[in-house]
N, C-alpha and C positions, 0 to 999 in steps of 0.2 A: 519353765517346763518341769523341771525339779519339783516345784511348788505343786505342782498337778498331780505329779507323780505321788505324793507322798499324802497327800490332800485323797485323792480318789483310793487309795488302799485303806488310808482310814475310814472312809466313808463303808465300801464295803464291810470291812472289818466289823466294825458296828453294826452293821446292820444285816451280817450273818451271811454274805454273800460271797458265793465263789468266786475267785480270779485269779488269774497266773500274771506273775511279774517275769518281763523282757527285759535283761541287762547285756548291753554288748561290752566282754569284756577283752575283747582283742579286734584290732582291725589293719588292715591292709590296704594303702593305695590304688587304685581311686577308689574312696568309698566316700558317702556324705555323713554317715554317723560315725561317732568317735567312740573309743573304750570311757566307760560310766552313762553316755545316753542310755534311756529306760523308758520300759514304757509296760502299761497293764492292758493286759485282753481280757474279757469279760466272754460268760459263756456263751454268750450270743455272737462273741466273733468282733466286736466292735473294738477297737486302740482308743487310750488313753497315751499319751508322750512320744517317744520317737526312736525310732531304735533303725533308720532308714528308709529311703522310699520304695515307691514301687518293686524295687528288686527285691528288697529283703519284706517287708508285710505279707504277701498272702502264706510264704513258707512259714514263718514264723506264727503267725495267727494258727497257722494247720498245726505247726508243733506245741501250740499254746492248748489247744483245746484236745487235744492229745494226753499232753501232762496232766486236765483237769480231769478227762475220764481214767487214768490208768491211777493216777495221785503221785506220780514219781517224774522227780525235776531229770533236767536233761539241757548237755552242752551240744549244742550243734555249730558246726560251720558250714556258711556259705560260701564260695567259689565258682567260677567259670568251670574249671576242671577239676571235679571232686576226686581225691585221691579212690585210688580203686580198694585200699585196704587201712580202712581207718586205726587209728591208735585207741585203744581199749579207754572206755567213757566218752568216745565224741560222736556223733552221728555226723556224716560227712554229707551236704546235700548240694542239690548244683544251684548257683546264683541265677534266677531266674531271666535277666536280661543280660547282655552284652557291653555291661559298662564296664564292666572288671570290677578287680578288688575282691577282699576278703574279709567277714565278718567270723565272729566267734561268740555266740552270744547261750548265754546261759538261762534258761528257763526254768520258771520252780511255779508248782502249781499250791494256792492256797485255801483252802476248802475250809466250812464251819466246822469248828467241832461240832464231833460226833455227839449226838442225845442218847443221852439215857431218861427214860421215865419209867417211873417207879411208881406204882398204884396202890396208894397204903401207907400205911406207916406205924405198926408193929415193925417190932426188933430188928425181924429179916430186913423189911423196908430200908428199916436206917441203918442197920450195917450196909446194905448195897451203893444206897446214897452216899454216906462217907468214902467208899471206894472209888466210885464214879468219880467225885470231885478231887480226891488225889491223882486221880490216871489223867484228867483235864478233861474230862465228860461237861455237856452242859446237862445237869442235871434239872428234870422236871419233875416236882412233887408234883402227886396228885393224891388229895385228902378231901376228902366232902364232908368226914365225917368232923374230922378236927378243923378245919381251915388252917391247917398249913402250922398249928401252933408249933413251937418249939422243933422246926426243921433244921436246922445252920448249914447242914452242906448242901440244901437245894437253891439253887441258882433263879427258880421261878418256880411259883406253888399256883395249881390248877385246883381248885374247891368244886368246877362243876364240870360232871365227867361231857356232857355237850361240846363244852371247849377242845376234847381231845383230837377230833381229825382234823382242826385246824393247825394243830401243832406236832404232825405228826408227816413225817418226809422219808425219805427214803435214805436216810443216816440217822434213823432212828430207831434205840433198842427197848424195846415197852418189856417192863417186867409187872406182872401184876403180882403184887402180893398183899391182896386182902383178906385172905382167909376166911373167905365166903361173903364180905360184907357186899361186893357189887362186881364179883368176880365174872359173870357171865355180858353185864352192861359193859366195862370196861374191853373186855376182849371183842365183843361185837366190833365196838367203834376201831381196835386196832388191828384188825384183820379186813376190816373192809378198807383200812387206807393203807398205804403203800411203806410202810413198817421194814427195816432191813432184818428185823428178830423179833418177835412177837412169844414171851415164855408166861406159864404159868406158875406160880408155886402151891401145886398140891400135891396129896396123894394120886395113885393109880386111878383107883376107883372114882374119888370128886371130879378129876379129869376124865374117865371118860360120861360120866353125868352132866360137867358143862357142854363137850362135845355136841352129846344127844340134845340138849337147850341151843347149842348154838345150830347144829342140822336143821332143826324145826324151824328157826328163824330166817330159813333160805338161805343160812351164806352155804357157797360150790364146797364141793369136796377141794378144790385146790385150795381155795381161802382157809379150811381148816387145818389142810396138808402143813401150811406155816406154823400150825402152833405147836411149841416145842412143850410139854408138858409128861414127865413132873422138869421145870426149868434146869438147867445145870448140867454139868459133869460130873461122874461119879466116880468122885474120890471119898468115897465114906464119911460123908462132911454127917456132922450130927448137932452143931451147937448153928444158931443162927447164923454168926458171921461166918463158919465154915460154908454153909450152906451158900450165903451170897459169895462169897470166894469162890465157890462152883460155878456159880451163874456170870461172874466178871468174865470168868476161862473160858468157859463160852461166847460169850460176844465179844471178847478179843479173838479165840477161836477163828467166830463166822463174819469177821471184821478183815481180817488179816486174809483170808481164803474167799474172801467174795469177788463175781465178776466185776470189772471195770465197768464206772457208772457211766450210764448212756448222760451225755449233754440235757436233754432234756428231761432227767430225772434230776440234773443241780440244779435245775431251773426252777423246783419244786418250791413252794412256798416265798416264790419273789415275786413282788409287786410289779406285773409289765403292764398293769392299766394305764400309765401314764401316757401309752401312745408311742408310736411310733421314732424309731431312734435317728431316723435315715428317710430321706424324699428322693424319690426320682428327678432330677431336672426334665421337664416336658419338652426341652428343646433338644439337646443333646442325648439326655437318659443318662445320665452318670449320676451316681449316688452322690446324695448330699446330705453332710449331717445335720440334722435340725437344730441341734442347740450351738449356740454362737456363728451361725451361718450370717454371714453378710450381705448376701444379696439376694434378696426376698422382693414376692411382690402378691399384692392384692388385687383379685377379681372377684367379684358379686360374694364376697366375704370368706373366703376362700385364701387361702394362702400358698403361695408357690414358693420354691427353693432352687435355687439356680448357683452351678459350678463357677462361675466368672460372671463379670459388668458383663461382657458381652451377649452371654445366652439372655440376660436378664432384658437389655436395651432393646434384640429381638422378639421376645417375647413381649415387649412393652409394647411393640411397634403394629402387633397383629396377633394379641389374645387367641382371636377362635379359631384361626387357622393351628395352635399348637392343642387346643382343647381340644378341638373335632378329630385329632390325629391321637394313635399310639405313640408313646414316645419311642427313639431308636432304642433295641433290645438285643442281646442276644450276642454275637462274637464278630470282632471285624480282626484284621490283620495289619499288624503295625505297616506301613509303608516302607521304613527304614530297613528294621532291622528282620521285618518277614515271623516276627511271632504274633501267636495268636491272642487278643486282650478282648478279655471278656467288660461291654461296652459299660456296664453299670458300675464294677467295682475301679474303672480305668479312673486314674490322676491325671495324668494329661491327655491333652485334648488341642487340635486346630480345627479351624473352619479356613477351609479355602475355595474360593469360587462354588458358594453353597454347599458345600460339601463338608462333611465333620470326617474327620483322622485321628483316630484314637493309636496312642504310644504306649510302650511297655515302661516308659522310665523319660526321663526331661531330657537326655542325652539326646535322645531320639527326637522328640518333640523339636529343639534346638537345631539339630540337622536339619530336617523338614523346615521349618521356618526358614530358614534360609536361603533355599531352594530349593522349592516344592514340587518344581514341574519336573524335578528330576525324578522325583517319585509315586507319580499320579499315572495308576492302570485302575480300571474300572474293578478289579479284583481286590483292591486293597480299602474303597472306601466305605464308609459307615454313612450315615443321616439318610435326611429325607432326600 
């Protein structure tokens, strides 16, 4: 599990992707995860390792993707009866089912560096670039005129300005300073894509003549409204590197003062073509993950994904009767314990005399099994 843990962060990592790590590092009887189980959420909401069941995942997921929009880690506990006046640093939240126990679990969200691109490479250029790559910027040259010669603090050199909206996301700082060689091409392409800062460096005047080039070319008065131009803060910088020393204080500046990113702005520039992460089981409707899913099956080439042998055997038994139908959707009510489990994200699950019973946690599930006519009103059941 460990191995996953550390195996999936560096996958991200690499590959410039956001995700918050889940470590519990206090816990409380009865609980099923221990102090050091971990586990990663991704912006989509999906767990990597284990940090507890039912009870503790959807809070935790919620606090995960929280940390990722705001960028700031955070210790929360779970409990039956949250204290009414928490102690300064914890978030105090209620344990979503009736098992008991107490969790303490520490969240830290971990996000790409931030881009700097830099359009050029005169002076200014490369004093900015050297700054960038001391602050831990991932810095992106971009030179069409030289191809990249003699950069050392750019991390990756763009030769053709086309390439620029595919590498341009919403943590990233575009500083053009070409001093006129393709200064109005380059800002085209960073103003029509989703750029956290978009600056130029020139005079008053140049800037407002690319302006009037760039209005003609249809981009909105809004899309202009982002370009900071002449770039910087004015601290009477005069020699180049003062100059890009302006322009760093600014995007640290509009770095450190900008809104919290919406979920689907970290999503920017990740590859989700691969398909789908998660299948419906058609017999039950409870989410199943597709990759390393066990019990699968094939109709007219088609693949299904099923919670347990059982949905699977049934479904084996009588294909088009589960095709022809909707799968169950939407909220039923634990039998047991009387909360409400929304039926796609529920873990456990019975079938009793045709009937599906969705639980908030195995606790429950476990009662039920045992004696289920104790708990069977027409009000409580899920399926078909």
């Amino acid at each position: 599990m460990h191995d996953e843990f550390f195996s999936k962060a560096h996958e991200f990592l690499a590959a410039g992707q956001p995700f918050a790590t889940a470590i519990v590092v206090r816990a409380e009887r009865p609980t099923s995860a221990k102090p050091g189980d971990k586990a990663i959420v991704t912006p989509t909401g999906l767990m990597h390792g284990w940090i507890g069941g039912s009870c503790a995942q959807p809070t935790v997921i919620r606090e995960a993707l929280a940390a990722l929009s705001d960028g700031e880690p955070r210790l929360i506990r779970l409990s039956p009866e949250p204290e009414g006046k928490s102690r300064a640093g914890l978030i105090d939240l209620p344990m979503v089912c009736f098992s008991g126990g107490t969790l303490e679990i520490y969240i830290e969200p971990h996000l790409p560096l931030p881009r700097l691109m830099v359009i050029g490479a005169l002076p200014i250029a490369r004093a900015l670039m050297q700054l960038g790559q001391a602050m831990n910027y991932h810095v992106i040259a971009v030179d069409p005129d030289f191809a990249g010669v003699d950069l050392p603090h750019a991390n990756e050199i763009i030769t053709d300005l086309a390439q620029l909206a595919g590498k341009i996301n919403s943590l990233t700082y575009v500083v053009v300073a070409s001093h006129g060689q393709f200064d109005e091409a380059a800002l085209e392409y960073a103003l029509r894509a989703n750029a956290a800062y978009v600056a130029l460096v020139a005079s008053k005047s140049r800037a407002a003549q690319v302006l009037d080039y760039l209005r003609a070319q249809g981009l909105t008065a809004e899309a202009l409204s982002r370009l900071k131009a002449p770039a910087g803060l004015d601290i009477q910088a005069r020699r180049g590197d003062e100059i890009a020393l302006s322009i760093m204080a600014e995007i640290v500046q509009r770095r450190r003062n900008a809104e919290p990113l919406e979920i689907d702005k970290l999503l920017e520039g990740i590859d989700l073509s691969a398909g789908p992460v998660e299948a419906i089981d058609p017999v039950c409707g409870m989410a199943v993950q597709i990759e390393g899913a066990e019990h699968t099956a094939v109709v007219d080439g088609q693949t299904y994904y099923f919670c347990c042998d059982g949905c699977k055997t049934t479904f084996e038994q009588n294909p088009a009767r589960y095709l022809a139908a909707s799968a169950p959707a939407g909220q039923a009510v634990d039998p047991v314990c009387g909360m409400t489990v929304d039926i796609a994200s529920a873990r456990y699950m019975s079938e009793f005399e045709g009937q599906f019973y969705y639980f908030c946690c195995a606790g429950c599930k476990t009662t039920f099994d045992k004696t289920p006519q104790n708990y069977l009103t027409p009000s409580v059941a899920g399926g078909r």
